[in-house]
C-alpha positions as semicolon CSV with decimal commas, in nm:
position;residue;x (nm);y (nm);z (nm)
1;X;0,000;0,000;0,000
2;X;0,281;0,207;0,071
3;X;0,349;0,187;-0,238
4;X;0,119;0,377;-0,406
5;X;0,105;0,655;-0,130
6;X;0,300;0,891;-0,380
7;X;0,038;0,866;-0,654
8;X;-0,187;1,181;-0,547
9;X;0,118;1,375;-0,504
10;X;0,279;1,262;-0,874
11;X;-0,040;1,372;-1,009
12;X;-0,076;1,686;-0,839
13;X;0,302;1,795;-0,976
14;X;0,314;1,721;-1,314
15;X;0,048;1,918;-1,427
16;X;0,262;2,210;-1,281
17;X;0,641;2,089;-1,324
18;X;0,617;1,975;-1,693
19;X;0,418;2,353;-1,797
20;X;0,688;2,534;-1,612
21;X;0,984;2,335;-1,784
22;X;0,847;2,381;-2,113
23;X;0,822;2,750;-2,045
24;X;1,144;2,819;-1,909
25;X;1,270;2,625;-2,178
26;X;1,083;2,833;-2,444
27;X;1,183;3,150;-2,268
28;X;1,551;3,055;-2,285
29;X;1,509;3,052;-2,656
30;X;1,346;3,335;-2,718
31;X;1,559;3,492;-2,472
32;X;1,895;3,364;-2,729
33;X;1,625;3,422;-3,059
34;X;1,615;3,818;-2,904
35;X;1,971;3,865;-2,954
36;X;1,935;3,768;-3,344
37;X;1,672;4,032;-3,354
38;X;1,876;4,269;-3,240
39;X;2,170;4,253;-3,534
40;X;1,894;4,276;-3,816
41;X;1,671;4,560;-3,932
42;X;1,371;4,625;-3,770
43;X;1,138;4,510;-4,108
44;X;1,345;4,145;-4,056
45;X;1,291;4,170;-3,695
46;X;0,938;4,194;-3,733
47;X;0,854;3,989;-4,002
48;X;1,070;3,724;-3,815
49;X;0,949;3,789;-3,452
50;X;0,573;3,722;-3,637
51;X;0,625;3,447;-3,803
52;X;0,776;3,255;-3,509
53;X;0,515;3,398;-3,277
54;X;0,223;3,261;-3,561
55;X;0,409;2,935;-3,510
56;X;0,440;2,909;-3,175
57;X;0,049;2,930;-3,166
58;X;-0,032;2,676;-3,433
59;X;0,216;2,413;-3,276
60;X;0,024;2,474;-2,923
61;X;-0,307;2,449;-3,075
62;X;-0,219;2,139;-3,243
63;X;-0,072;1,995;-2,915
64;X;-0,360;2,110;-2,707
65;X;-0,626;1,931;-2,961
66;X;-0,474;1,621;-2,891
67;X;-0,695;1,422;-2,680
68;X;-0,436;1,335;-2,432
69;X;-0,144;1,590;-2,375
70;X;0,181;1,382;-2,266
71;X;0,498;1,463;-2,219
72;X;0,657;1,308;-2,542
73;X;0,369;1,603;-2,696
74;X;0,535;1,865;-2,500
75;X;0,876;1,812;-2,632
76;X;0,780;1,801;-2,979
77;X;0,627;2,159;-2,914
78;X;0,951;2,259;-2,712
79;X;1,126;2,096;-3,009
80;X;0,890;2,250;-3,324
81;X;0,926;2,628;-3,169
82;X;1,342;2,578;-3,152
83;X;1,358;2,431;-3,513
84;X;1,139;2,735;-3,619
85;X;1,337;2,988;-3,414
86;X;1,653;2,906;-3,550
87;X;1,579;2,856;-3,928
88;X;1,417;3,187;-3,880
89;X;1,666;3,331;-3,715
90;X;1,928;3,211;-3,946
91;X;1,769;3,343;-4,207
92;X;1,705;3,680;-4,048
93;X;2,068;3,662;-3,976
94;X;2,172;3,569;-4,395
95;X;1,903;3,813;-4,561
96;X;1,830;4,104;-4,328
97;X;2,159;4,248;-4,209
98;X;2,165;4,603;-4,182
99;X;2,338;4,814;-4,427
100;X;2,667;4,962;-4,317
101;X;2,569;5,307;-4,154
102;X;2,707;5,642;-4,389
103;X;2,992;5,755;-4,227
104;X;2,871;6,142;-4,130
105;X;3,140;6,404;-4,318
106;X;3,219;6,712;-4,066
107;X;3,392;6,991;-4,186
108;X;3,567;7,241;-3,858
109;X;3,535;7,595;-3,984
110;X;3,609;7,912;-3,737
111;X;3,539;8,252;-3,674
112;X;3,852;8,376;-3,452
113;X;3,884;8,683;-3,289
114;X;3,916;9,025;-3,555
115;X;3,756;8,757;-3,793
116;X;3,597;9,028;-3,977
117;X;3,938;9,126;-4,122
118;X;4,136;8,802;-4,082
119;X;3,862;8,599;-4,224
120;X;3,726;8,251;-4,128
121;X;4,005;8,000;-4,007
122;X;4,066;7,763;-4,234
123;X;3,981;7,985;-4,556
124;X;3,978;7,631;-4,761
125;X;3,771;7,302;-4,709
126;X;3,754;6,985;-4,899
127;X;3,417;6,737;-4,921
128;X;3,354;6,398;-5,053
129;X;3,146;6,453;-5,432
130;X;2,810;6,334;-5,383
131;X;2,801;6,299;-5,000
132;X;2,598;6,494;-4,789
133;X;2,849;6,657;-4,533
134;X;2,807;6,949;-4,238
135;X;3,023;7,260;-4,163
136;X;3,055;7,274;-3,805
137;X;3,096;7,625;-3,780
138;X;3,228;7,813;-3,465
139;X;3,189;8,166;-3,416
140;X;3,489;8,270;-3,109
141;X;3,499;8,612;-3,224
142;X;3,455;8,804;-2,941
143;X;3,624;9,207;-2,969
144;X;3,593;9,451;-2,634
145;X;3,378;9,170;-2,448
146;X;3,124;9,211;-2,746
147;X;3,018;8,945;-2,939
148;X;3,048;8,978;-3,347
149;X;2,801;8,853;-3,576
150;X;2,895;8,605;-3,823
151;X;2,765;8,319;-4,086
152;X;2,808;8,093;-4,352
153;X;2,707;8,094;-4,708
154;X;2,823;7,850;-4,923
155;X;2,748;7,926;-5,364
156;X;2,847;7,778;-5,673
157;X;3,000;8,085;-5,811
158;X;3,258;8,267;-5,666
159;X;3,011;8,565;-5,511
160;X;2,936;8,791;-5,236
161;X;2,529;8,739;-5,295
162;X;2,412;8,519;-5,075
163;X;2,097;8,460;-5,329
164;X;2,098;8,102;-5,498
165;X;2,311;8,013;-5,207
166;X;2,362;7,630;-5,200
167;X;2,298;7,703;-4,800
168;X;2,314;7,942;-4,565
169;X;2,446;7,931;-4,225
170;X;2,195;8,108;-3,897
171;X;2,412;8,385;-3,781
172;X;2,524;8,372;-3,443
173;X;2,668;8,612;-3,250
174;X;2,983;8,482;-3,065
175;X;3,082;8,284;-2,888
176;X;2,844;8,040;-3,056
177;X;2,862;7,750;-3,256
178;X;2,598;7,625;-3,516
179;X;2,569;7,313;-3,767
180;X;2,500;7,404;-4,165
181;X;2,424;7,108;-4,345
182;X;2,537;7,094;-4,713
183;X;2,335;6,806;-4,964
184;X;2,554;6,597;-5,158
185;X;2,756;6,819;-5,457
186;X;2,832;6,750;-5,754
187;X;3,284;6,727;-5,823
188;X;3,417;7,089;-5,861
189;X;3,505;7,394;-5,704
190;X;3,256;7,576;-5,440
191;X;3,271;7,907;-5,236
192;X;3,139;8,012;-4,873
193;X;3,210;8,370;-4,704
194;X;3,023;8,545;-4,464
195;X;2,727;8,715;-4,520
196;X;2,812;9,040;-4,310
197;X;3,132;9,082;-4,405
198;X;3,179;8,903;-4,695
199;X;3,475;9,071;-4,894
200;X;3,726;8,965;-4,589
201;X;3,560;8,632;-4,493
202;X;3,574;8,432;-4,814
203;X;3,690;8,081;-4,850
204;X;3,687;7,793;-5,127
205;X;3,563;7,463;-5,101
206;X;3,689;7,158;-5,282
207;X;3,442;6,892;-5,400
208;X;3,603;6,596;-5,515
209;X;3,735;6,191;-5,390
210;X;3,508;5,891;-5,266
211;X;3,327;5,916;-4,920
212;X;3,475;5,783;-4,641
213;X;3,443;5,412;-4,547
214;X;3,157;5,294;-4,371
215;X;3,208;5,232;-3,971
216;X;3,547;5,379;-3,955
217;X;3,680;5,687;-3,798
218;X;3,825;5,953;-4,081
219;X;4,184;5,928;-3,923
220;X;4,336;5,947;-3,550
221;X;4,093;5,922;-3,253
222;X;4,185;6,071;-2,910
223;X;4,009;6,045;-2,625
224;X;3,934;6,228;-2,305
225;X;3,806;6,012;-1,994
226;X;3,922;6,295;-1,729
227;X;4,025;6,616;-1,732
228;X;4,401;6,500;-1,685
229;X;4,515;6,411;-1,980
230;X;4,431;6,297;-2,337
231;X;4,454;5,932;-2,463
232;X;4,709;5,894;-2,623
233;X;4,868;6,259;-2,641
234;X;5,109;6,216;-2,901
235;X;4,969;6,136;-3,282
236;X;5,163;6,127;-3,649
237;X;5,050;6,257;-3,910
238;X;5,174;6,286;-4,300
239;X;5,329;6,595;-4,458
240;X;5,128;6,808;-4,773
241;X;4,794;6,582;-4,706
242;X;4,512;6,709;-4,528
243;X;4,363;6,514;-4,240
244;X;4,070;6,484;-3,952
245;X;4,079;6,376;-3,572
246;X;3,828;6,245;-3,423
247;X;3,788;6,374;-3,031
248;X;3,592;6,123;-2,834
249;X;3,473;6,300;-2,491
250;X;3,411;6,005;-2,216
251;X;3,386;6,221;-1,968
252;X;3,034;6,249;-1,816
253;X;2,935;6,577;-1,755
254;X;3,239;6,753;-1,832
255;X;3,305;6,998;-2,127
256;X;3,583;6,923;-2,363
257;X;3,758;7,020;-2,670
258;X;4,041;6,957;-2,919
259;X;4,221;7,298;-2,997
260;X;4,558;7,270;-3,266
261;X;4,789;7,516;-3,270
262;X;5,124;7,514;-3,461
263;X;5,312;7,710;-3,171
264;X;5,429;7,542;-2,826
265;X;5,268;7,858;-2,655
266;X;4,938;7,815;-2,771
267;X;4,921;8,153;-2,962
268;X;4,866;8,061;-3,362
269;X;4,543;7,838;-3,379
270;X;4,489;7,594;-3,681
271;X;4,163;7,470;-3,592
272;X;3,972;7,313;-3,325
273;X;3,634;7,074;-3,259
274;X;3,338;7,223;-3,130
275;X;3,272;7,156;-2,734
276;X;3,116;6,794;-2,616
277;X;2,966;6,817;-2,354
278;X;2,943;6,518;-2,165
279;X;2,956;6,181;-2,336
280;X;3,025;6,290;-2,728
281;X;3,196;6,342;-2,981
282;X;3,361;6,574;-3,219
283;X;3,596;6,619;-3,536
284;X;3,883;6,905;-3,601
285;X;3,971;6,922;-3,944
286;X;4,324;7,016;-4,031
287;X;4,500;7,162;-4,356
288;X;4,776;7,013;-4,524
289;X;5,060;7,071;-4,280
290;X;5,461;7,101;-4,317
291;X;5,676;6,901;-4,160
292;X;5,712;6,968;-3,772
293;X;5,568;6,954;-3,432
294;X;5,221;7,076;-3,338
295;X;5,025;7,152;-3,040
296;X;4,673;7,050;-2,949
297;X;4,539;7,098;-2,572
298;X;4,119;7,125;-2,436
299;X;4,062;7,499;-2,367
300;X;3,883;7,461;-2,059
301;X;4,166;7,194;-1,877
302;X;4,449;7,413;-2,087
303;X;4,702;7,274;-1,838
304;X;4,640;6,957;-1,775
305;X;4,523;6,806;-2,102
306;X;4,781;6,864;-2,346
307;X;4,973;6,711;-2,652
308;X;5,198;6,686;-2,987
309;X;5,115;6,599;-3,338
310;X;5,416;6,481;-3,529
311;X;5,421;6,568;-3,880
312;X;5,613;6,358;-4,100
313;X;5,767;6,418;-4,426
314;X;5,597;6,239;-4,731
315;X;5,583;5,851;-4,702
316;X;5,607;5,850;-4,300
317;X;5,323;5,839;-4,070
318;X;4,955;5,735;-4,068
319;X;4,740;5,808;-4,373
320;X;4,431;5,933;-4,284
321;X;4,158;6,084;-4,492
322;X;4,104;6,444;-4,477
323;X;3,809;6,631;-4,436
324;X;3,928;6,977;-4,450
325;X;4,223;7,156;-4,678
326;X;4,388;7,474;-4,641
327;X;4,713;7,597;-4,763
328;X;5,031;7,480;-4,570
329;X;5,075;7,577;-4,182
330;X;5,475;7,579;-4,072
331;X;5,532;7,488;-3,717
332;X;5,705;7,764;-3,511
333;X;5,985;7,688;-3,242
């Protein structure tokens, strides 16, 4: 007699354990299936995450017409929704990978101080033909603690009159910075200057070369995690070719930048990124350079985060695109 005591018991777990261990089971693979859906486009993930869902119900409803529901009928549902997950998921993985991501173009462009006779800083850019690409444009002029109005108006022919402008710029009043976004152009030779003072700040812009590569940084990448130094704080660079760093700020809630300068005493500015704030990033784009030793150091840690770019002569160094050109910049010291 004893030996059927555990009957009632038996009977009153199964109907409990063998639900919960199909679930948990099912959850574990939908759990795995998730991470599929996450490396394909949404369209795939929803046409996949439906059609498994569809099937998971038709398998169930087959199982649960079955006159007697055993446990051999459990694992062929346990077994039907895996098969289906992963030949859907494999194929979500094969067909519906999502395209490579356009690599965004930035081009640095300054106002400094007395801009309105010295003229924007660099007074030459280069863009990718056919690419959309922005002008990250930083207004620092600043004369007698009063801020100077400034803009950007970029044409097709070499003109002061901003109308037919390809586009043009807000003005801002400095210190300010501001994005203009440029559409895609056509190879060939493009002008920008400044619609309130545009006899001195004129510049030309060079259309031409393939965009850059999809995914990967347009040349050297430094970082800031603190505001105690840059990482690393020494880069190369090649001689005669223009190039862009990329300034990754990692520092939460701090303000950074990226300031070059081709003097040790931080007095003759080449260009600079705009201020991150926070986690961001940002892109300084520099003009063919001479040979030598540069300066670049974040304006608001000026002592602290500092470092050199090495300029090599032709055939030495990295080789990074450029996204910015200018005429050549000697070194002093």
């Amino acid at each position: 007699m004893s030996d059927h005591l555990p009957e009632p018991r038996e009977r009153l777990l199964w109907p409990i354990l063998i639900p919960v261990g199909v679930l948990a089971v099912i959850g574990a693979v939908l759990y795995l299936f998730s991470r599929v859906l996450l490396r394909v486009t949404p369209t795939a993930a929803t046409i996949v995450a439906l059609v498994v869902a569809a099937s998971i119900l038709a398998i169930a409803w087959i199982v649960a017409a079955r006159p007697q529901v055993t446990g051999a009928s459990l694992l062929s549902m346990v077994g039907g929704v895996t098969g289906i997950a992963m030949l859907t998921g494999g194929l979500a993985l094969l067909l519906g990978q999502p395209a490579a991501e356009l690599q965004p173009v930035q081009l640095a462009l300054a106002a400094p101080v007395g801009a309105a006779t010295k003229g924007f800083q660099p007074n030459e850019l280069s863009a990718p033909a056919d690419y959309p690409f922005t002008i990250e444009f930083s207004n620092d002029d600043v004369t007698g603690g009063v801020g100077v109005q400034h803009n950007v108006v970029v044409t097709q022919e070499k003109t002061v009159d901003p109308a037919g402008a390809i586009a043009v710029g807000t003005p801002i009043t400095g210190p300010n910075q501001v994005a203009v976004p440029v559409s895609g152009l056509a190879q060939g030779s493009y002008y920008f200057f400044c619609e309130f003072h545009p006899t001195t700040m004129t510049g030309k812009l060079t259309v031409a070369g393939p965009p850059p590569a999809p995914g990967a940084p347009a040349g050297p990448v430094i970082t800031a995690a603190d505001a105690t130094a840059f990482s690393p704080n020494t880069i190369e660079l090649p001689s005669g070719q223009p190039a862009t760093i990329t300034f990754d700020n990692e520092d939460p809630g701090a303000t950074h930048n990226l300031d070059v300068f081709s003097d040790k005493d931080y007095t003759t500015e080449i260009s600079k990124t705009p201020d991150v704030v926070g986690i961001g990033s940002g892109e300084v784009a520099l003009p063919a350079l001479d040979p030598g030793t540069y300066y670049f150091r974040c304006d608001f840690h000026p002592t602290t985060m500092q470092g050199t770019i090495t300029v090599a002569k032709s055939g030495g160094g990295s080789s990074p695109s450029g996204t910015a050109s200018g005429a050549s910049t000697g070194p002093s010291g």
